[in-house]
C-alpha angles and dihedrals in degrees: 000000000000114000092252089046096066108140119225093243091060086043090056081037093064108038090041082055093053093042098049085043088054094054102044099034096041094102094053097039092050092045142048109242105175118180144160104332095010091064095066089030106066087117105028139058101226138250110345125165100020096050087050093253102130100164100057087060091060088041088060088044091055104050087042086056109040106024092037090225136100120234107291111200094232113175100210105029082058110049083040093063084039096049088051094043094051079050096059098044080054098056080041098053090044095059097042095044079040102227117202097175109093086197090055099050086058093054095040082058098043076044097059097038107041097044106120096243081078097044074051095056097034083064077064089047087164091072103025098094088051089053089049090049090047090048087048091054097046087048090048090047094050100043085058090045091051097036107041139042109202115107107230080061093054092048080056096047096045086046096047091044089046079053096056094051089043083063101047125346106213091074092080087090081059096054095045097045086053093053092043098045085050091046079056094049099042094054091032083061098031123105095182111068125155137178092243085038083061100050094036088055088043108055090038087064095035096054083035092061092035087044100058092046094048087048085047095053085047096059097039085049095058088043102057084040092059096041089048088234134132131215113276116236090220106140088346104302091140099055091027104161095011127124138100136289088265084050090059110049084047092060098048095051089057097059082063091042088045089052102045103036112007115199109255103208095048123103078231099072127097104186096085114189111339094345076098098077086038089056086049096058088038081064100050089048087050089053096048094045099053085043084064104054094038086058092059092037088059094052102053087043126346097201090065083040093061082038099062094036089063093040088054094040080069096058097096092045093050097044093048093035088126082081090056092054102044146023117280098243091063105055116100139175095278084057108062102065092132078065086081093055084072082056083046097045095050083049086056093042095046079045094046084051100048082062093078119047100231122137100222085051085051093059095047085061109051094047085061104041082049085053100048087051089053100047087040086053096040087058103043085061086041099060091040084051080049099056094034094061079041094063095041092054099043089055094044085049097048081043087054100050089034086062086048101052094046090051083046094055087038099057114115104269093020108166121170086230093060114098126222139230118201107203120213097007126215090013103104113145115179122173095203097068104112119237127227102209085184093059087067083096103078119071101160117125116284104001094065088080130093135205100279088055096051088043092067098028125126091254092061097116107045079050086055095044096038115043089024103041088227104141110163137172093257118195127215103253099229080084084074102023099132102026111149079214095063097036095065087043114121116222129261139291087036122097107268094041090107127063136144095229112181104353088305124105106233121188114181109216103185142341 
């Protein structure tokens, strides 16, 4: 796609895309919602090397270098670089698919933009432009790889593709969706299909995707090599992809599982409330739909028939094939991204039907235009349900330490050298912080948490420190671990929970 070639679809596409991310973006963008990691990131990009994201370590380097700042967590300057990138994987995405519906190519961007995995990053808004980035240059990877043949464009593309995993690796799933919804439309459209055309097609896809991985581990290799680090083990980094056969075959038979049926009360589902019984009907649209067209497929060959039934019979493995690289317990919401390629695959197939004018495909159609506006709807209220309990937790959090700080400098013999020892750390349990019921709803990371949960997270100092302006000299509390003082100490927020002992100011915090 040359830059004067850009269709009017991918056009529509775009600025759908901006305008969708606008709305449903608007609350975060115009606020700081800061909240678990972002709180102790509003300088930084996050973890780099260590985590096998490589190129998030350049990306901080760069903008070190070039721009002489450090990463700043701005909310709107951000969202605002994520928002544009999504938009131009859209128009991306609508020339490769090759999207003739004007009306599709707004939904596909309301779609992309609107899905909750980037209501997810954008809670780790200081980030959120380099994953963008990351997503853009794998896009862009995977639509040369689909659309040209010479080889100095292939070494770009795997580059660019090994880059973007080196930014984040859960968009694998990404990568590998796009190059097995454009295997089903070649060979959906095609009219020439041989049995050498096949394996040929086949084997080129299959060493790609294993190429840019491989590239990816290489790079990472000779970066943890030059740091002297080695990989965390924090949520499985460190043995991503490994496991046994049985593993394996297990894996594999929870992507179907996670297609067909996801699990509702898992971080890793995107069908909030009653978006599940949408998604339900979205799948048997989605069968009829792809019937359909393997019926006329058949008929024209039915080699290429049997073809595209297997490719699409891999949908379901390709778009949860998070589930394939890592451990179940460690997936969350920012890592599901290849769940929105299902939603991509049902806007090809309704295309793929408007072509021929047939009243049962019309119908199809529509049923499933009706769906994807009502999905695209239903999460654009969604994100904006997300940041406004965001914004309602985070207050009630800053008022509760506010009130603490204030009990802690009005203690009797309070002085602001004195340093201070919290005892029992992260175990608060008051029974006066009030419960959203409503709220129940949402069960995206982080936003499924509540105050409680954000008064004894791991981020509670630099909340202290940063939204209170209450930096101490804070002690580790094995100093006064065994003091008769503190035992009889009753817990906060109780009166009593607070004393300067020994010229040190303890505040218990549990039992």
């Amino acid at each position: 796609m040359k830059i004067g070639n850009i269709s009017r679809q991918s056009k529509i596409g775009f600025w759908s895309t901006i305008i969708f991310g606008i709305i449903a973006h608007i609350n975060m963008m115009t606020n700081k919602i800061s909240w678990q990691d972002d709180i102790q990131e509003w300088f930084g990009i996050g973890h780099t090397y260590t985590s096998g994201r490589w190129m998030l370590g350049i990306m901080q380097k760069l903008e070190e270098t070039f721009l002489g700042t450090s990463m700043f967590s701005t909310p709107f300057f951000n969202c605002l670089v994520s928002i544009l990138c999504i938009a131009i994987v859209v128009g991306l995405l609508i020339d490769l698919f090759e999207i003739k519906s004007e009306v599709l190519s707004i939904i596909l961007g309301g779609l992309m933009v609107t899905f909750p995995v980037v209501t997810s990053i954008f809670a780790y808004v200081y980030t959120a432009p380099a994953y963008m980035i990351g997503l853009l240059m794998g896009v862009v990877g995977a639509y040369l790889m689909c659309k040209y043949d010479k080889w100095y464009i292939y070494v770009v593309a795997l580059m660019l593709c090994s880059c973007c995993v080196g930014t984040y690796q859960a968009f694998i799933p990404v990568i590998i969706s796009i190059f097995l919804i454009y295997m089903i439309k070649s060979n959906m459209l095609s009219s020439d299909t041989t049995k050498l055309g096949i394996l040929k097609e086949i084997v080129y896809y299959a060493i790609t995707s294993l190429s840019f991985m491989i590239c990816y581990f290489i790079i990472n290799k000779l970066f943890l090599m030059y740091f002297d680090v080695k990989l965390a083990s924090y949520r499985g980094i460190s043995k991503m992809g490994v496991t046994s056969v049985k593993g394996y075959i297990y894996r594999i038979f929870l992507t179907y599982k996670e297609f067909i049926s996801p699990d509702e009360s898992s971080l890793t589902n995107m069908y909030p409330a009653g978006l599940g019984n949408i998604y339900k009907i979205v799948l048997l649209i989605i069968g009829i739909g792809t019937i359909i067209c393997l019926i006329n497929t058949y008929k024209a060959n039915s080699l290429r028939g049997f073809y595209v039934t297997v490719l699409v019979a891999a949908i379901p493995l390709t778009t949860n094939f998070i589930f394939v690289m890592c451990e179940t317990e460690v997936i969350h919401s920012l890592m599901v991204y290849g769940k929105a390629f299902v939603l991509v695959y049902l806007v090809f197939i309704i295309d793929y039907l408007c072509v021929e004018a047939n009243k049962w495909k019309n119908l199809v159609s529509k049923i499933g235009i009706l769906l994807l506006c009502m999905i695209t709807i239903f999460y654009v209220k969604f994100d904006n349900m997300c940041y406004m309990k965001a914004e309602i937790v985070q207050t009630q959090t800053i008022q509760y330490f506010s009130t603490m700080v204030t009990r802690i400098k009005s203690v009797e013999g309070y002085s602001d050298e004195l340093p201070v020892a919290f005892i029992n750390k992260k175990n608060i349990d008051d029974l006066s912080i009030t419960e959203n019921p409503e709220f129940e709803v949402i069960n995206i990371m982080p936003y499924h948490k509540e105050s409680d949960d954000l008064i004894n997270n791991y981020s509670w100092i630099p909340y202290m420190e940063n939204w209170l302006n209450y930096s101490p000299e804070i002690l580790d509390e094995e100093i006064v671990n065994g003091w008769e003082e503190i035992e009889i100490m009753p817990a906060y927020p109780d009166d009593g929970s607070i004393a300067v002992i020994h010229g040190i100011v303890v505040i218990k915090l549990g039992e």
